[in-house]
C-alpha positions in Angstrom: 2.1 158.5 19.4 1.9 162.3 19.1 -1.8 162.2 18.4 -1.9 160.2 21.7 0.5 162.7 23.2 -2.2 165.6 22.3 -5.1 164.0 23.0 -3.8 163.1 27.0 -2.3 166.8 27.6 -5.6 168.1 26.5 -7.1 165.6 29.0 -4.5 166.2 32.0 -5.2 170.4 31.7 -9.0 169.7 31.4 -8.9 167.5 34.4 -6.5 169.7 36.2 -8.6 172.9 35.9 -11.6 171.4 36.8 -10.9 168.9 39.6 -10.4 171.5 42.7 -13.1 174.0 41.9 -15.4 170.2 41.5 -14.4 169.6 45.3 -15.2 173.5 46.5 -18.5 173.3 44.9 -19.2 170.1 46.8 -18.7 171.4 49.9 -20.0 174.4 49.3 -23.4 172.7 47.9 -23.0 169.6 50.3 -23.6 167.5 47.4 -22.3 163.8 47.2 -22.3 163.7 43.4 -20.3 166.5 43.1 -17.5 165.1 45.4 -17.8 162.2 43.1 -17.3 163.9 40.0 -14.5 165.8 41.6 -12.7 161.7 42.5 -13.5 161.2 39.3 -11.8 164.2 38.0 -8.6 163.4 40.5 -8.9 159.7 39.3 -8.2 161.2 35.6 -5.3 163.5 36.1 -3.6 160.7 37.4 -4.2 158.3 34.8 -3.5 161.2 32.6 0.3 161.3 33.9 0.9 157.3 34.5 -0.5 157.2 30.2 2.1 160.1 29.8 5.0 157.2 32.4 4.2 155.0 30.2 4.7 156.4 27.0 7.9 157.7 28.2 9.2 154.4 29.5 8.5 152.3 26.4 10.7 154.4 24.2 13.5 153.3 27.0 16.2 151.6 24.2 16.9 147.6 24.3 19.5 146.6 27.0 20.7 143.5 28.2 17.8 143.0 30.7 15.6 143.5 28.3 16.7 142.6 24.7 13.3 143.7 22.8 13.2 146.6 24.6 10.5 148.4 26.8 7.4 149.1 24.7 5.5 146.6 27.0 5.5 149.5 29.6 2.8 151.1 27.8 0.5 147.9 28.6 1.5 147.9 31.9 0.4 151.5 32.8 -2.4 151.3 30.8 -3.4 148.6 32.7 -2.5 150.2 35.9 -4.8 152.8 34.7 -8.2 151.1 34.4 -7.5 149.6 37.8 -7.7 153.3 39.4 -10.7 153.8 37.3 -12.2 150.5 39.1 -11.3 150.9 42.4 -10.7 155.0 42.9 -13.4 156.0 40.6 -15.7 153.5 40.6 -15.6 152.1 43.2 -15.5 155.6 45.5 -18.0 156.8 43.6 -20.5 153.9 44.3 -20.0 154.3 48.2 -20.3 157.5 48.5 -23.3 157.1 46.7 -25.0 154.1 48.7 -24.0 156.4 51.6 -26.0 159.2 50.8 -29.0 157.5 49.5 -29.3 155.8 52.6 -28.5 158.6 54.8 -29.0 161.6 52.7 -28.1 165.0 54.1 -29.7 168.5 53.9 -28.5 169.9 50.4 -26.8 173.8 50.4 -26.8 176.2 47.8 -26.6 174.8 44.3 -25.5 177.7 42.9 -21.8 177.0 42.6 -22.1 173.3 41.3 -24.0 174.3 38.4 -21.6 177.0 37.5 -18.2 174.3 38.2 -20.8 171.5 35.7 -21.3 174.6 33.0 -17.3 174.7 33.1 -16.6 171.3 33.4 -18.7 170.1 30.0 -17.1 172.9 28.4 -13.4 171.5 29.1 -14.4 168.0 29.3 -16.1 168.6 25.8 -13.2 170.2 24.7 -11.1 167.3 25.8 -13.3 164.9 24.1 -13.6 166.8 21.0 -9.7 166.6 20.7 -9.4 162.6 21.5 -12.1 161.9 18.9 -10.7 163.5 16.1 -7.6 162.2 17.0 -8.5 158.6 17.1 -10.7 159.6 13.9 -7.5 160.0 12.3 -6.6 156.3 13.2 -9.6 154.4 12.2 -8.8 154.0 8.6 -12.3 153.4 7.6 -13.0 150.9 10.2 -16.3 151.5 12.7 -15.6 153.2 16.0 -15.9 149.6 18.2 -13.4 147.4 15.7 -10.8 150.4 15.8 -11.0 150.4 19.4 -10.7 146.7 19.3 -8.0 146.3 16.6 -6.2 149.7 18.5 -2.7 148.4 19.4 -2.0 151.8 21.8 -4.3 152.5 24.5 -3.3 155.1 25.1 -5.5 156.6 22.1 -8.8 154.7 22.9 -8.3 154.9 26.8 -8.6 158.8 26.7 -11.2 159.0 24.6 -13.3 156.0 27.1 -12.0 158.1 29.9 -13.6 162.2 28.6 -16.5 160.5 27.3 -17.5 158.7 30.7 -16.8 162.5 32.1 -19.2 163.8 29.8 -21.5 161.4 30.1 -21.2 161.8 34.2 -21.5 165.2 33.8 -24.8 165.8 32.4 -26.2 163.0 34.6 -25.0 165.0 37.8 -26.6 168.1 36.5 -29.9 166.4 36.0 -30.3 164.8 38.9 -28.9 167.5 41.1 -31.9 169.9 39.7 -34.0 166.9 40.5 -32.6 166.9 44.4 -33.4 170.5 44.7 -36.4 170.9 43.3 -38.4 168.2 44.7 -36.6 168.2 48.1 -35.4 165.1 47.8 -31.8 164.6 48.7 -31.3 161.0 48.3 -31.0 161.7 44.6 -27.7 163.4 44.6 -26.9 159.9 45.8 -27.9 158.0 43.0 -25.9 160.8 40.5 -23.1 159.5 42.7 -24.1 155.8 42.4 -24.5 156.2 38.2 -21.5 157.9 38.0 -19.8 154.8 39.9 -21.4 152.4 37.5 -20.6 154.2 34.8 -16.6 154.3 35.3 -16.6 150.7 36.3 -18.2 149.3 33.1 -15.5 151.8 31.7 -12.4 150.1 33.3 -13.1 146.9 32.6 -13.6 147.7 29.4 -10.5 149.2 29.3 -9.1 146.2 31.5 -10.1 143.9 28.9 -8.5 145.7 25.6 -4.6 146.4 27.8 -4.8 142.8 29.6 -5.0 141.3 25.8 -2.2 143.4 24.5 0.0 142.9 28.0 -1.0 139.4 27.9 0.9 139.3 23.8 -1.9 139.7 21.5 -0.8 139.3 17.8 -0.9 140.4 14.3 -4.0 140.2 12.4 -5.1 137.4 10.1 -5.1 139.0 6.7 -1.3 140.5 7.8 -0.4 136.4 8.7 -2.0 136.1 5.6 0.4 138.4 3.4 3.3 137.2 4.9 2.7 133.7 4.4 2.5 134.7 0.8 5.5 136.8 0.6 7.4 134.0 1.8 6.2 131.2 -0.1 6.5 133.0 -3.3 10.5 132.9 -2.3 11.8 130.7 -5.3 13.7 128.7 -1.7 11.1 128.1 0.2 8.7 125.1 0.1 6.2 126.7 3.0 5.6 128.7 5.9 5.2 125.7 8.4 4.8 128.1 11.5 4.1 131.6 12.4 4.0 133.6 15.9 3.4 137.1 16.6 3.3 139.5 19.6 3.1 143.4 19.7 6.0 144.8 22.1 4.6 148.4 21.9 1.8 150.1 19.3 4.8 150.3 16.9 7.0 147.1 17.5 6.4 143.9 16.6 7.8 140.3 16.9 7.5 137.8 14.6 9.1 134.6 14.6 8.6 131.8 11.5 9.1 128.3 11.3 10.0 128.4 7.4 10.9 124.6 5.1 13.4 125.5 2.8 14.1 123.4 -0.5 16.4 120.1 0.5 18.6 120.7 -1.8 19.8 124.2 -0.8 22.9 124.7 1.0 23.9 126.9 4.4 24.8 129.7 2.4 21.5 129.9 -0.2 19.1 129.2 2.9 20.8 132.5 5.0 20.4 133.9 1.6 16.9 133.3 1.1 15.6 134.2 5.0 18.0 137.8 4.5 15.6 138.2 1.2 12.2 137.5 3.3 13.4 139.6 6.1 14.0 142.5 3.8 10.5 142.1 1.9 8.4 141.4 5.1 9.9 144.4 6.4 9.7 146.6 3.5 5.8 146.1 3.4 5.2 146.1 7.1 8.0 148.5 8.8 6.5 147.8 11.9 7.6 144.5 12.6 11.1 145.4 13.6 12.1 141.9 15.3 11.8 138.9 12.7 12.9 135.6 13.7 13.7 132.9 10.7 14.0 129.6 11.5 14.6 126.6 8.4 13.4 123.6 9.0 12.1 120.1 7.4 9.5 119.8 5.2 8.0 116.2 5.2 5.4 116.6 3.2 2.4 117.7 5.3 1.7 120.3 8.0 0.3 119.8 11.7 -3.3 121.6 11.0 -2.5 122.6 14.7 0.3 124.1 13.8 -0.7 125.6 10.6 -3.9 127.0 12.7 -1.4 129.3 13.7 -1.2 131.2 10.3 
């Protein structure tokens, strides 16, 4: 979480400094893209404090209302998040764009937006350079795609999406705002705006996708079922793990809840025994599964492949 922390106060200051002097160059150079990439900048200080809401609300300890407490709220906002990307970012971005191509106005001096673009790739860049080595940190060997995949926090791999769109936006702005000015044609400007759009909305539902499956209660990994199933069977009590459900309440919380057939010969006392002893072991090896629910039941001799699917 304090990589994450980093990584989104380097992206709110970058955003911050950049976003007002984005919107003064645009009017100064009557240039749609750069009105764009100053909503887009706008778009990304916000997120930048609802990521910062949301890690604050998910620490929020367990209460009656809410027994497991609030780590979901980091799924929520995130998810919040790549809706403002869609709709303020994107999807302004993309007007403004089909507005000027089809009624492109006289361009002013360009002077101004290419100073505010120098500046803006050097703090966006900066920004970028910060959340990637962060998330490097994170990846533990894996490629860049299955860490983002496998990611459990958003909020790491939602700021790195975020300053590498900006980048990305960036340079394409600068290209085709030489290209405006240099062959007179101002209609291009509005297809900067239009790929900047595009760009952002790919982005969010990207991002849509990856916080919808954590909100939504995406589980543990296979191999980690795997490893408990096998600490748990190896329990001189149990005669098998008949059932096993997971759910991530926050990057660093998880439920998991096991149907587990004890021996038929055991009594009350050995069985609360034996589920204390696979509680402490599971928990030992995976500290963050901090809810673990243990529940005996009958083995008859066979398990529902449906059910065992599960594991």
């Amino acid at each position: 979480m304090a990589a994450a922390n980093r990584s989104i106060y380097a992206a709110l200051l970058a955003n911050l400094l950049i976003a007002i002097t984005k919107f003064i160059a645009g009017g100064i150079s009557n240039s749609a893209s750069m009105v764009a990439e100053g909503i887009h900048s706008i778009v990304d200080t916000i997120n930048q404090v609802l990521l910062l809401l949301g890690l604050r609300l998910s620490k929020k300890k367990p209460d009656k209302y809410h027994p497991l407490g609030y780590g979901k709220e980091l799924y929520f906002w995130s998810f919040v998040v790549s809706i403002l990307i869609f709709g303020l970012g994107g999807g302004i971005s993309v007007y403004q764009g089909i507005i000027h191509i089809i009624h492109p106005e006289e361009l002013g001096n360009p002077l101004w937006s290419y100073v505010v673009l120098a500046l803006s790739v050097v703090f966006e860049g900066s920004s970028l350079i910060i959340a990637a080595k962060e998330f490097n940190k994170l990846r533990d060997g894996q490629t860049w795609w299955d860490a983002i995949v496998r990611s459990k926090d958003p909020s790491t791999f939602l700021v790195l999406f975020e300053d590498s769109a900006a980048v990305v936006g960036l340079f394409i702005v600068m290209i085709c705002l030489w290209l405006s000015h240099h062959f007179n044609k101002p209609f291009i400007d509005g297809i900067a705006s239009l790929l900047v759009g595009l760009i952002l909305v790919i982005v969010s539902l990207i991002l849509a996708r990856e916080s919808r499956s954590l909100l939504m209660g995406e589980g543990i990994r296979k191999n980690t079922k795997l490893r408990i199933k096998e600490i748990t069977e190896r329990d001189k009590a149990v005669l098998s793990l008949m059932h096993l459900m997971s759910t991530y309440q926050s990057p660093d919380e998880i439920l998991v809840m096991m149907i587990v057939a004890f021996k038929p010969d055991l009594d009350t006392a050995e069985i609360n025994e034996a589920i204390d002893r696979i509680r402490e072991e599971i928990k030992a090896e995976f500290s963050r599964i901090r809810f673990l629910i243990i529940q005996p039941d009958v083995f008859e001799g066979k398990v529902d492949p449906d059910v065992q699917a599960y594991i």
